[in-house]
C-alpha positions in Angstrom: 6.9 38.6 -0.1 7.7 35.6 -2.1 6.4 31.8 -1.6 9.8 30.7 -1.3 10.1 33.4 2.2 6.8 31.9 3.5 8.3 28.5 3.5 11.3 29.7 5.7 11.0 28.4 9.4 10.7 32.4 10.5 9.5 31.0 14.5 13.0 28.1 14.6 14.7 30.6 13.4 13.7 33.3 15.8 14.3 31.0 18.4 17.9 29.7 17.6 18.9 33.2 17.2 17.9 34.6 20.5 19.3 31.6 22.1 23.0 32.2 20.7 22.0 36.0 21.5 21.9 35.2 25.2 25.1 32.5 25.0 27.6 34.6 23.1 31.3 33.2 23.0 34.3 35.3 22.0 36.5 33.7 18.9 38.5 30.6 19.5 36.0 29.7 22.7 33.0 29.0 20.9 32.6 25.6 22.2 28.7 25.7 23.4 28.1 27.9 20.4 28.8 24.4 18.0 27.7 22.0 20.5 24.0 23.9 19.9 24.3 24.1 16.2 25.3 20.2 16.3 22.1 19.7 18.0 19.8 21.6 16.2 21.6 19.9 12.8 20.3 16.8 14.5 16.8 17.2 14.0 17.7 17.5 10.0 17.4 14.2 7.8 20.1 13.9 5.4 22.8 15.6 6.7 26.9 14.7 7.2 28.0 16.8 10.1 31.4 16.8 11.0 34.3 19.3 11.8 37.5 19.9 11.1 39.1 23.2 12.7 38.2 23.9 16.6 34.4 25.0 16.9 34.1 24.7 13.1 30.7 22.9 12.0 30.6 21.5 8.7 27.4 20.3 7.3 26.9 18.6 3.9 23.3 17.8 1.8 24.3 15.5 -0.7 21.3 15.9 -3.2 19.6 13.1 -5.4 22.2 13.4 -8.3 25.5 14.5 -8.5 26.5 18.0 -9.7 28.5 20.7 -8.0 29.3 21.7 -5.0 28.1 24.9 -3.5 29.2 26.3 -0.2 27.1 28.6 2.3 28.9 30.2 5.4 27.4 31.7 8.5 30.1 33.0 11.3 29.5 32.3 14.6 31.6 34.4 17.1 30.7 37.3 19.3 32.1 40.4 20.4 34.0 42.2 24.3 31.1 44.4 23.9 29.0 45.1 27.0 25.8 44.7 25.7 23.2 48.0 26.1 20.7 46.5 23.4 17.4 47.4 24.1 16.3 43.8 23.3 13.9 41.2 25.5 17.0 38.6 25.1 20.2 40.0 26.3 23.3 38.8 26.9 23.3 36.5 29.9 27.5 36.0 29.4 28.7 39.3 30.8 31.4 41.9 28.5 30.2 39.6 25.6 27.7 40.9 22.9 26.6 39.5 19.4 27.1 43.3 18.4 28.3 42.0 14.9 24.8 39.8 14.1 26.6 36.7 13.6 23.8 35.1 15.9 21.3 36.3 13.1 23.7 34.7 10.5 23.7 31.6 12.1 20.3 31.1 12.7 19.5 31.8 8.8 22.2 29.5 8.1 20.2 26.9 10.0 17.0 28.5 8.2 18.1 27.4 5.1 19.3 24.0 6.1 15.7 22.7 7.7 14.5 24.1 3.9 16.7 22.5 1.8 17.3 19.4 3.5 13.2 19.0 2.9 13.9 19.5 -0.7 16.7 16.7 -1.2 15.3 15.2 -4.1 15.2 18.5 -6.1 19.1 19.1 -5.3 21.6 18.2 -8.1 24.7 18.5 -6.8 26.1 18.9 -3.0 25.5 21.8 -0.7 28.3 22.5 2.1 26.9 24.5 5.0 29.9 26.1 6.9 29.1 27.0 10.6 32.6 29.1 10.9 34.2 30.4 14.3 36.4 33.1 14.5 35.7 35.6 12.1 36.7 38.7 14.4 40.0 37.9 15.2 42.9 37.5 13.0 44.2 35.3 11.6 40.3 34.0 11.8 38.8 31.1 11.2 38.1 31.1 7.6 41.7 30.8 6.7 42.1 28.3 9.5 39.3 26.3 7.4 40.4 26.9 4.1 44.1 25.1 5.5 42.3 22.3 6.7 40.5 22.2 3.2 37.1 22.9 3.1 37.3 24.7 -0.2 38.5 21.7 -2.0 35.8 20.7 -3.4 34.2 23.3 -3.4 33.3 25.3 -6.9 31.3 28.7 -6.0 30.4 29.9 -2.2 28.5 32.5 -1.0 27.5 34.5 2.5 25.7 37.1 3.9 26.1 39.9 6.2 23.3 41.9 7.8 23.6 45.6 8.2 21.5 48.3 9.9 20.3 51.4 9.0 18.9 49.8 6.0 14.8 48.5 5.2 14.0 45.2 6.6 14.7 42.4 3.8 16.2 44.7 1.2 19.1 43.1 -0.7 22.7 44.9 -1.6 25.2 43.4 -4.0 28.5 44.5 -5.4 31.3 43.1 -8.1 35.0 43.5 -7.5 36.4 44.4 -4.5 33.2 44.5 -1.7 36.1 45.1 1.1 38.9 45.9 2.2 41.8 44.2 3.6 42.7 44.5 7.4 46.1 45.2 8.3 47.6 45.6 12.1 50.8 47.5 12.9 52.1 48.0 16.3 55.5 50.0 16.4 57.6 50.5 19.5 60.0 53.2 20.0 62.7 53.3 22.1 64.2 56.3 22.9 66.3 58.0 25.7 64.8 59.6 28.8 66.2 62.4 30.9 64.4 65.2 33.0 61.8 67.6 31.5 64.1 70.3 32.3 67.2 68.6 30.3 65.6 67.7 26.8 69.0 67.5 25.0 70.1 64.5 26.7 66.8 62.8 25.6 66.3 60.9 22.6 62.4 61.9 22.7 60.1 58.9 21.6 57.0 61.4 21.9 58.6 64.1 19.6 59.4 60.9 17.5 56.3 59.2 17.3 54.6 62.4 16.5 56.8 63.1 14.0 56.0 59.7 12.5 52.2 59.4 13.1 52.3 63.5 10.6 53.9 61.7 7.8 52.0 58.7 7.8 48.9 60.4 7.2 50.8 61.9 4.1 50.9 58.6 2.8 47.1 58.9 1.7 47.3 62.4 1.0 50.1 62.6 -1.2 51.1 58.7 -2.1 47.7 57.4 -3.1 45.7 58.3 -6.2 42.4 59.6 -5.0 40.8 57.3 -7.4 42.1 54.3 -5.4 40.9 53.8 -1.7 43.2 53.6 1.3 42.6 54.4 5.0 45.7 54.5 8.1 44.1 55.3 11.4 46.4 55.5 14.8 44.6 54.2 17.5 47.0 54.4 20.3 49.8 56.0 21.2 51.0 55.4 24.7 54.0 57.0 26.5 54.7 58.4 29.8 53.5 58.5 33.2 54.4 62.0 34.4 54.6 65.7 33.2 58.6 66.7 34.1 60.1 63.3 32.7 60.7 62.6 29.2 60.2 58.4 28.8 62.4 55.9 27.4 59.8 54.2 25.3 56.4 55.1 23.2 54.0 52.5 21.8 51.9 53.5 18.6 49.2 51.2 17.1 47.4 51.7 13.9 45.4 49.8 11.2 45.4 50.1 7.1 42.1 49.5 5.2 42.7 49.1 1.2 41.1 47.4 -1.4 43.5 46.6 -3.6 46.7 43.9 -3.8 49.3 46.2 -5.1 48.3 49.4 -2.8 48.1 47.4 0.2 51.7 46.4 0.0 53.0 49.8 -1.3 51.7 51.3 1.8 53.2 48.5 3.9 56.2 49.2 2.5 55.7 53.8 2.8 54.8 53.0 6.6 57.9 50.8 6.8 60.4 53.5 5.3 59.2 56.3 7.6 59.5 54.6 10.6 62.8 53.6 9.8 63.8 56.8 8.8 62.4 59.4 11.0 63.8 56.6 13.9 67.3 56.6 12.6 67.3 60.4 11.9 66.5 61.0 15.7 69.0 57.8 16.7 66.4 55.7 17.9 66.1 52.2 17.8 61.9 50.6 16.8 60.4 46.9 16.9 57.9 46.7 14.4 55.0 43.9 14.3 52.9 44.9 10.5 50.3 41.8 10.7 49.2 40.9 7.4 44.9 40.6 8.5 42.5 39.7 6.1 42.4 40.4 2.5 39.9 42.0 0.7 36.5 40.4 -0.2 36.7 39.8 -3.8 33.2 38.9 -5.4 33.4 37.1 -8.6 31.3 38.5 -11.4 29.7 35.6 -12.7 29.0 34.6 -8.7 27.1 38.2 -8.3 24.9 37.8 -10.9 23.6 34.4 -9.2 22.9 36.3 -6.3 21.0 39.2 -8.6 18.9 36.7 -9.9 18.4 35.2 -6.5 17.7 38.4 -5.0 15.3 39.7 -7.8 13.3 36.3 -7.7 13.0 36.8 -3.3 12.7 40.6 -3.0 11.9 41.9 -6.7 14.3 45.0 -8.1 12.7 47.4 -5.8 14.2 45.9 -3.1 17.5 45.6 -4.0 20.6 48.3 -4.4 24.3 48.3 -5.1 26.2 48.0 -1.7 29.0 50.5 -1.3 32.7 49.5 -0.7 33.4 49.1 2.8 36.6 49.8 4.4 35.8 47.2 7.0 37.5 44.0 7.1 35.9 40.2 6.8 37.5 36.8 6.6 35.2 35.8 4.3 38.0 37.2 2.1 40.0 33.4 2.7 37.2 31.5 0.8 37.5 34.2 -2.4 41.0 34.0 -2.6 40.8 30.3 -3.4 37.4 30.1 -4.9 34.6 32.1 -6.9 32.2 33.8 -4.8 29.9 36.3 -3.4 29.3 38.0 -0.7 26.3 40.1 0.0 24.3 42.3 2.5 20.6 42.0 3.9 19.2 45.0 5.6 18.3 44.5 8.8 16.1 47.4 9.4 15.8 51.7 9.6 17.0 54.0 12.9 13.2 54.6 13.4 12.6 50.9 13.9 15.7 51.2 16.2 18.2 49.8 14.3 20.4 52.9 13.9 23.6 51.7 15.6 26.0 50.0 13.4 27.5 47.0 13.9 29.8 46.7 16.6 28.3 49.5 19.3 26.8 48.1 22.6 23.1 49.0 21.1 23.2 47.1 18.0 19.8 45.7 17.3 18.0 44.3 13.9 14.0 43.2 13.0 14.3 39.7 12.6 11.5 40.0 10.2 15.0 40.1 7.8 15.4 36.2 9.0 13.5 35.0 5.9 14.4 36.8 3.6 18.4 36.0 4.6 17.2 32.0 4.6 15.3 32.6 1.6 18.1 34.1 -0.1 20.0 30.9 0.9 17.8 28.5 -0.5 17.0 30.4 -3.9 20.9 30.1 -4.8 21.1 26.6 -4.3 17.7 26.1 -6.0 18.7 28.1 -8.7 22.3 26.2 -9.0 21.7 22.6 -8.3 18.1 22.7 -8.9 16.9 20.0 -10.8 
């Protein structure tokens, strides 16, 4: 461990974290989420806290001399999870789980800023702490802040994102495309029922949906290069309540992962032609809702190899590896569509420490021995920025 980990706050930090572990809030409700980041901000000298989207904190270190402005963003929402955590801390708000980590995000966040905020007269420049809300549910609110402007100022932002299943502390960075984007499409078919036993005066939306949801898994198989990454997954197709009656209606909902600009709208455009055609071919009539989620994470090269240099002068190279694409979304996209940045992942520790259930399932659970290295990671970016 470095000297620049021993001086992270590793007992605050546990303690902020386990606190928003037992007080999770769902996205756009994350009002006594901010109200206890605002007061543990408080005890900081030399911070501007302000807001400027709903449950948004905003938090700004204005160092000894001017320079640049650097942005770090934790997300603070929760998860309808019911949590089954085998944790000493758990959820006191009932169906809601920080199954995602954003409490742990949040509370390195806060890590950095008791550091740095120490360290004012070595700071060039301005650092912008983002306390963010929202990040699970589209349209989220990164985008939300990026409209209100909390990128215009900014020049290069970074954030992290623990993961288990992966050694305690170890570091993962990737160039390019480090996501993918997060489409939503909800189709509804409307058909003709009759009686089971009279199919022919039936325009069948089950026969119809079926024959929709076969060619749009085509789309991958035969559309998309297998050099180029694309996922559609149906996760619901509801229609019918009995066995002898063909319905009138059928609701399908799917999502499309890809991580690139031109292929996500082609297959926007592949799902739209099939619907239309298979509905028409069949003479049904559709409503079709295709919600544009988040983009893709786009880390900026330059912006990586700050958080390489970081990363090698906190963990060493042993303890750092090249993270894989995901296919998962993450609205951290919004602030790399407007400006350079990075985004990278902290392991959060290995299945035999009992950290084997990904993020997102009801046991989710990390070592918080990660917490200084995640703060640490923080602080050596700014230090090695607008270090004077």
């Amino acid at each position: 461990m470095t000297n620049i980990q021993e001086k992270m706050p590793q007992a605050e930090m546990v303690k902020w974290r386990r606190h928003l572990h037992r007080h999770p809030e769902l996205s756009f409700h994350e009002v006594e989420t901010a109200k206890y980041i605002q007061s543990v901000l408080a005890e900081f000298p030399n911070l501007e806290v302000s807001t400027l989207t709903e449950n948004s904190v905003i938090a700004i270190l204005k160092g000894s001399k001017p320079g640049k402005t650097i942005a770090l963003r934790a997300d603070i929402d929760a998860l309808p999870i019911v949590e089954e955590a085998d944790v000493e801390f758990p959820s006191e708000n009932p169906g809601v789980m920080h199954a995602c980590g954003h409490d742990t995000h949040t509370a390195m966040l806060l890590g950095a800023v008791k550091t740095l905020t120490e360290m004012q007269d070595k700071i060039a420049g301005t650092v912008k702490f983002i306390f963010q809300p929202a990040e699970e549910e589209p349209p989220g609110g990164a985008k939300l802040l990026v409209e209100a402007g909390v990128m215009d100022d900014v020049d290069l932002v970074f954030g992290l994102h623990i993961a288990p299943n992966i050694p305690v502390g170890m570091i993962g960075t990737r160039k390019g495309a480090a996501s993918a984007a997060s489409d939503v499409f909800t189709l509804k078919i409307q058909g003709k029922g009759s009686h089971g036993s009279t199919p022919e005066l039936s325009v069948d939306p089950i026969m119809i949906g079926v024959e929709i949801i076969n060619n749009l898994n085509n789309i991958v198989s035969r559309n998309i290069s297998p050099f180029s990454n694309a996922v559609i997954s149906i996760g619901e197709f509801n229609a019918g309540k009995t066995a002898n009656v063909i319905p009138d209606t059928a609701q399908i909902q799917g999502t499309v992962r890809t991580n690139d600009k031109e292929i996500r709208q082609y297959v926007k455009q592949r799902i739209e032609a099939i619907i239309d055609h298979v509905c028409k071919m069949y003479d049904a009539t559709y409503d079709l809702d295709y919600l544009l989620g988040y983009s893709e994470v786009n880390n900026d090269s330059a912006a990586t190899d700050l958080v390489l240099a970081a990363a090698e002068k906190v963990v060493g190279k042993t303890q750092m590896f090249e993270a894989p694409k995901m296919m998962g979304g993450e609205d951290f996209s919004a602030y790399t569509d407007v400006k350079p940045g990075s985004f990278f992942i902290l392991g959060g520790g290995t299945a035999a420490e009992g950290c084997g259930y990904m993020n997102h399932h009801p046991k989710f659970k990390i070592m918080e021995d990660c917490f200084k290295t995640g703060a640490a990671m923080h602080t050596q970016i700014i230090l090695d920025i607008l270090g004077q």
